[in-house]
C-alpha positions as CSV (number, residue, x, y, z in Angstrom):
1,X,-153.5,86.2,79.1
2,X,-156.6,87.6,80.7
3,X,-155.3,88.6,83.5
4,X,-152.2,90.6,81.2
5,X,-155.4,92.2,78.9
6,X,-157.4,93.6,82.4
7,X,-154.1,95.0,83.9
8,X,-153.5,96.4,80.5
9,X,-157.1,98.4,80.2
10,X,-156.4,99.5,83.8
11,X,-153.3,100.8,82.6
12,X,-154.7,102.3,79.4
13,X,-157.8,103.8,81.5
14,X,-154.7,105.2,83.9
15,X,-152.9,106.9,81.0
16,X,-156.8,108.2,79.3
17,X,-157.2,110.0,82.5
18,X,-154.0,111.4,82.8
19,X,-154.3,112.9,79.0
20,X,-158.3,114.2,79.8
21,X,-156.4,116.3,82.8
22,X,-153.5,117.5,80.8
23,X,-156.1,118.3,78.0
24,X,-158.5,120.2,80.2
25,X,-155.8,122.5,81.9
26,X,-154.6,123.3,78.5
27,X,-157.8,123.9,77.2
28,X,-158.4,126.1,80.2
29,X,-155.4,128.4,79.3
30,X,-156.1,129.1,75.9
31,X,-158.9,132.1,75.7
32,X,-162.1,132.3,76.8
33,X,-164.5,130.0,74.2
34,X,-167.6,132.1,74.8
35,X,-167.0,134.6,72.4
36,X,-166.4,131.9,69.7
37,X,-170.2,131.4,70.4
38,X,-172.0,134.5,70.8
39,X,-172.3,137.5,68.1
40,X,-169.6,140.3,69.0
41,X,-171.7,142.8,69.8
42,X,-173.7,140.9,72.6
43,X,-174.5,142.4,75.9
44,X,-173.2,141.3,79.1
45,X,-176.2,139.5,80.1
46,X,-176.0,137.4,77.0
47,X,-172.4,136.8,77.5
48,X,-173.2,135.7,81.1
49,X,-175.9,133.1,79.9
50,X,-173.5,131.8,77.4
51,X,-171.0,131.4,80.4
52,X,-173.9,129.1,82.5
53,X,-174.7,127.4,79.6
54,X,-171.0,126.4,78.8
55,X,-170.7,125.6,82.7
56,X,-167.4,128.3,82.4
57,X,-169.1,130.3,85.5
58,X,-168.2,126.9,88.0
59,X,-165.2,126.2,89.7
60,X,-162.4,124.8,88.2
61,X,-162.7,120.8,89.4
62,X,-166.9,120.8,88.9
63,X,-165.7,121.9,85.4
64,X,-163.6,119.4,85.1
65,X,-166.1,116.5,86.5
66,X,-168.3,118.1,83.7
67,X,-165.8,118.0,81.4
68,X,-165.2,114.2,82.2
69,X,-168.8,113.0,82.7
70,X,-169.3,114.6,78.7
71,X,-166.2,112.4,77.2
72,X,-167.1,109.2,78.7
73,X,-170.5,110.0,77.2
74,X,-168.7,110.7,73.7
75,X,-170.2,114.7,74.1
76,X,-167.3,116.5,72.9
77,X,-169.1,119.6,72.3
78,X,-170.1,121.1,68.7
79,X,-167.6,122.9,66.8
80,X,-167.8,126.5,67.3
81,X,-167.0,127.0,63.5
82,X,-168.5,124.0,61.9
83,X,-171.6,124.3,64.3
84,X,-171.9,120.4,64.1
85,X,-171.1,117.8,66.9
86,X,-166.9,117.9,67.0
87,X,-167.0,114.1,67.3
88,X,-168.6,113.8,64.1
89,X,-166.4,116.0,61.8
90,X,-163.4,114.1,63.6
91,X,-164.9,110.7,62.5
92,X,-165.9,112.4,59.2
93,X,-162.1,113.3,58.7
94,X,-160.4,110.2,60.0
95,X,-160.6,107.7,56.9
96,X,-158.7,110.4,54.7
97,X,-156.2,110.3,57.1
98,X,-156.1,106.4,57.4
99,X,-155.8,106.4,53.9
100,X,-152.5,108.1,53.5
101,X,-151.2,106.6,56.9
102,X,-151.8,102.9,55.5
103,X,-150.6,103.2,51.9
104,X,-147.8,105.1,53.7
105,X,-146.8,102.1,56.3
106,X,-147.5,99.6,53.2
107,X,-144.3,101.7,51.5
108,X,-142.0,101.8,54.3
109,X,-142.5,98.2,55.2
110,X,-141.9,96.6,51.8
111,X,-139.0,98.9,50.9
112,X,-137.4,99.2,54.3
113,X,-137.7,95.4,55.4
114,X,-135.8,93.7,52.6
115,X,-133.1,96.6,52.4
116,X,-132.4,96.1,56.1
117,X,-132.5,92.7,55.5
118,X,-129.9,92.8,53.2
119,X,-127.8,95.4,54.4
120,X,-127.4,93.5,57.8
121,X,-126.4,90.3,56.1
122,X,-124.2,92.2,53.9
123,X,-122.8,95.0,55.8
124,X,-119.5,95.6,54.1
125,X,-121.1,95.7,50.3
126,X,-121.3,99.0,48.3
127,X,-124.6,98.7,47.7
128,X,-124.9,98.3,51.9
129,X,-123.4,101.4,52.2
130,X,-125.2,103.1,49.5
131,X,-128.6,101.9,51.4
132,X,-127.7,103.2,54.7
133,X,-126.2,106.6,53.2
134,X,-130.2,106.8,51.5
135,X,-131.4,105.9,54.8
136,X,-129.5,108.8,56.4
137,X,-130.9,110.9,53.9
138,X,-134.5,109.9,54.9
139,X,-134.2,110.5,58.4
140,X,-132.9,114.0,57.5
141,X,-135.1,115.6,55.1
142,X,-137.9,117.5,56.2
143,X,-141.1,116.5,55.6
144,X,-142.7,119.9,54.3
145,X,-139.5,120.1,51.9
146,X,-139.9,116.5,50.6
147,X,-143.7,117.1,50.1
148,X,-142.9,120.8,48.0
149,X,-140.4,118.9,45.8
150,X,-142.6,115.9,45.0
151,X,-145.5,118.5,43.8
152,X,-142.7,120.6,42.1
153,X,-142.0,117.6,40.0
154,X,-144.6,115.5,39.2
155,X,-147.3,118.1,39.6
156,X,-145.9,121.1,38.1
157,X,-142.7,119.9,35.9
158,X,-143.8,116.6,34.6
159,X,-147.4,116.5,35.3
160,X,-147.7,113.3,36.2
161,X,-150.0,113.5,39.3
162,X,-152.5,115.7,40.9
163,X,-150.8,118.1,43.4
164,X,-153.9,118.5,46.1
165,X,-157.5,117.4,46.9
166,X,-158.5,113.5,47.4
167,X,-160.0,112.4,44.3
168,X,-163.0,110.2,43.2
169,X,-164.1,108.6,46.4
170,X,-166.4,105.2,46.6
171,X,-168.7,104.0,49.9
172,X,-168.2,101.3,51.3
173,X,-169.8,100.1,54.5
174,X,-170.9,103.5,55.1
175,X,-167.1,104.9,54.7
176,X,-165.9,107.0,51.7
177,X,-162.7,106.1,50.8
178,X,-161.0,106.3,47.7
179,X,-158.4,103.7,47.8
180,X,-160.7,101.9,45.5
181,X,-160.8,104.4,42.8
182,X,-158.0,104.9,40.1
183,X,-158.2,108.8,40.8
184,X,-158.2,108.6,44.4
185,X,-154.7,106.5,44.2
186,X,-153.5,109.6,41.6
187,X,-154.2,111.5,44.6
188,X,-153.2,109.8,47.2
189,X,-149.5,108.8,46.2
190,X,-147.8,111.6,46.5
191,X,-148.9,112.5,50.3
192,X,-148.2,108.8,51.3
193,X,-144.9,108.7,49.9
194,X,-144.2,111.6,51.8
195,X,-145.3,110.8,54.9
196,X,-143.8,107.6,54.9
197,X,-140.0,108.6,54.1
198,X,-139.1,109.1,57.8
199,X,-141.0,105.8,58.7
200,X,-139.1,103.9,55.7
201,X,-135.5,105.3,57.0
202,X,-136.1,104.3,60.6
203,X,-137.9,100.8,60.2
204,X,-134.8,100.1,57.6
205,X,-132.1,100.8,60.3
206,X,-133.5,99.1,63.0
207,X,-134.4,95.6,60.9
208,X,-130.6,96.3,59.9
209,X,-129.5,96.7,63.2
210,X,-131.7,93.2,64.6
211,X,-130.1,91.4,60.9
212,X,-126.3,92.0,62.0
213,X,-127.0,90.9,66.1
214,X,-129.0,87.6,64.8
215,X,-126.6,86.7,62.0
216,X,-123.4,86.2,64.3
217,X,-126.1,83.8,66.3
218,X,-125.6,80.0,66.6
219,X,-128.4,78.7,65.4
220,X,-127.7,80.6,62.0
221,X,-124.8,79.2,61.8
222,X,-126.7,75.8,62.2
223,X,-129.0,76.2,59.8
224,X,-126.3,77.1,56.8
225,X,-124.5,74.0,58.1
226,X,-127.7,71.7,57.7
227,X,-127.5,73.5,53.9
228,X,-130.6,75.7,54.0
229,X,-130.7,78.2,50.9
230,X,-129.7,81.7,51.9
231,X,-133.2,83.2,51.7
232,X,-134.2,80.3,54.6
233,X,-131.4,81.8,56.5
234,X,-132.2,85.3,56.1
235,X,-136.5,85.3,56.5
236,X,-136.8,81.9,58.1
237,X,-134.7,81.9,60.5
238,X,-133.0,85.5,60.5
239,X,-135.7,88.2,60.2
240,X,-137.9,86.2,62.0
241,X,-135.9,86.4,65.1
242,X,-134.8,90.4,64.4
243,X,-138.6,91.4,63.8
244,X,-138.9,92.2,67.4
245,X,-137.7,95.5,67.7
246,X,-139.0,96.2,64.4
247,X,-143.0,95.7,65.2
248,X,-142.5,97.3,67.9
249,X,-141.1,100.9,65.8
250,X,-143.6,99.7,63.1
251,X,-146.1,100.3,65.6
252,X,-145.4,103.3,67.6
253,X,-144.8,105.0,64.1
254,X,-148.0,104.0,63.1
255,X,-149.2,106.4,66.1
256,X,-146.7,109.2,65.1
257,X,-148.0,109.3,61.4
258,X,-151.8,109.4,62.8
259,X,-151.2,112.0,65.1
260,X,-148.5,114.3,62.7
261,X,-149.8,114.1,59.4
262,X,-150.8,117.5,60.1
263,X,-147.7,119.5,57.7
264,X,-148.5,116.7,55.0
265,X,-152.4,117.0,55.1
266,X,-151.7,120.8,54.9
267,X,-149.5,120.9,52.1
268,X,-151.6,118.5,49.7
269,X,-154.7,120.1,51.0
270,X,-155.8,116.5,51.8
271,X,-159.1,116.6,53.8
272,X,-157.9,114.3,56.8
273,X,-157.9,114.7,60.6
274,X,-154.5,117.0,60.5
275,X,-155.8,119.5,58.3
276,X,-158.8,120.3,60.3
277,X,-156.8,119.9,63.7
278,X,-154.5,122.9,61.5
279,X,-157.9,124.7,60.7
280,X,-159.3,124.6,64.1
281,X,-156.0,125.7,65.8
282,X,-156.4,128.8,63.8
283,X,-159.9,129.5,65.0
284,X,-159.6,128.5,68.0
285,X,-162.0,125.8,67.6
286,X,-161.9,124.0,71.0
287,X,-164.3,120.9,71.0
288,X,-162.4,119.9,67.7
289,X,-159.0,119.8,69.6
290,X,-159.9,117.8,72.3
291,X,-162.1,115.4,70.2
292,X,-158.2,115.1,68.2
293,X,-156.3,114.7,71.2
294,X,-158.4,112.4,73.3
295,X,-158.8,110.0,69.5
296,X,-155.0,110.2,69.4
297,X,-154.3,109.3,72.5
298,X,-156.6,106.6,72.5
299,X,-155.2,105.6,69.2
300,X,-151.7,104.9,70.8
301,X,-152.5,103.1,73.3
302,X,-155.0,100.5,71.6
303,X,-151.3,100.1,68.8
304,X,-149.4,99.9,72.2
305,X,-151.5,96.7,73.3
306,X,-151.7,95.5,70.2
307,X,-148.1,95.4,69.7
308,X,-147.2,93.7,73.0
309,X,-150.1,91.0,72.2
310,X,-148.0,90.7,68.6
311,X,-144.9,90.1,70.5
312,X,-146.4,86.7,71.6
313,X,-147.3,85.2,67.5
314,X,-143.7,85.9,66.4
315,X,-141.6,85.1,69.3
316,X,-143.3,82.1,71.7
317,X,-140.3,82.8,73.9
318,X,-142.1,85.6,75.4
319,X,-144.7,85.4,77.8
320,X,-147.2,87.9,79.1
321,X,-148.0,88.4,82.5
């Protein structure tokens, strides 16, 4: 197992590098960031200095050794618009975005899993079909759409729920969340059950897909032999063994909802990462865009490792190496 973890933060230090490269080329071909710093009317001397001082009048690889010596330090730069450090308003930013990622992986996985559940053991009922029909449905709404309607009707129509903003937030541990606050959960419904629709449809076809394999399996047909009850067969011994595939969507998509929530932050207004990624796209705020890719990036391969270590707890068959 150690030796699987070391060759696994190689790998991850491989793939950080790799991103940092693609990053810095990209944010080489995007305008020239020292007129995001300097007045307009500056004078070409002034403009020079800000050029020395952002290291832009070196080569191409010493600004890229420069670029790389300041993000293994965790210097990302300061925001040109925010004029703070762009690793702090990233940080700042990041709970709101857990917020609606979590409550929004909470929904998926207690809808999706028992639905798949029971449309795989059941594939030929109506209310099988009906599921997968829904699920279909899921997978093909936009986002942006789903999130308009959902504030058209319980915003606007039946003013049941705040359309934008995050609500009442609490500290805890030096964090401001407002999960623990009955406004901030008025708030943060409608965003999560957004985001989480496409999540829901996917996670529910695949735990389908792993139910119908593992049910035509011998040792289910052993266990309704020695008379276990039907809800043994399905979770004990069923889901159990078709969870594999299914972590390992759970946890990619995890990632994907981190790093897209951008549309869904933008439409509730909710103050998480996405929105200022949106924000900073539009000014052409560079330090905050890397600080967001290089976090994301970073975010999926930590999930990545984690899911493979997972692998091991439910299935003992499989070893790492």
């Amino acid at each position: 197992m150690l030796a699987y973890a070391i060759k696994r933060l190689v790998q991850m230090a491989i793939v950080l590098w790799a991103v940092s490269v693609i990053v810095f080329l990209m944010m080489s071909f995007t305008g020239d960031p020292v007129f995001m710093v300097i007045p307009i009317d500056s004078t070409d001397a002034e403009i020079e200095q800000a050029r020395r001082i952002l290291g832009l009048d070196r080569s191409m690889p010493e600004q890229y050794w420069l670029f790389l010596q300041n993000l293994v330090q965790g210097d990302f730069g300061r925001s040109y618009v925010f004029r703070q450090p762009a690793m702090d308003l990233i940080l700042e930013r990041l709970p709101a975005t857990l917020e609606i990622v979590i409550v929004a992986m909470l929904i998926a996985a207690f809808v999706a899993i028992p639905l798949g559940v029971y449309a795989g053991a059941n594939p030929g009922k109506p209310l099988s079909r009906l599921i997968m029909s829904g699920s279909l449905v899921g997978i093909s709404l936009p986002g942006f759409w789903v999130g308009m309607m959902l504030i058209f009707l319980f915003a606007v129509e039946w003013r049941l729920l705040p359309s934008s903003g995050r609500g009442d937030t609490v500290e805890v541990l030096g964090i401001e969340t407002s999960l623990l606050t009955w406004d901030g959960w008025t708030h943060v419904i409608l965003p999560s059950v957004t985001l989480s629709l496409g999540t829901l449809a996917i996670i529910l076809r695949i735990t389908r897909a792993g139910m119908m394999e593992v049910m035509r399996q011998d040792y289910i047909k052993f266990a309704r032999a020695k008379g276990a009850s039907r809800k043994d067969v399905l979770y004990g011994h069923g889901l159990r063994n078709a969870l594999i595939p299914v972590v390992t969507i759970f946890g990619l998509q995890i990632g994907d909802l981190i790093a897209f929530a951008t549309i869904t932050e933008t439409i509730f207004a909710w103050p998480g990462m996405g929105k200022l990624l949106v924000d900073s796209i539009y000014r052409a705020d560079r330090p905050v865009i890397v600080v967001y890719l290089m976090l994301v990036a970073l975010i999926f391969v930590v999930i990545n490792l984690v899911v493979d270590l997972v692998y091991t707890a439910i299935d003992p068959r499989i070893t790492v190496k």
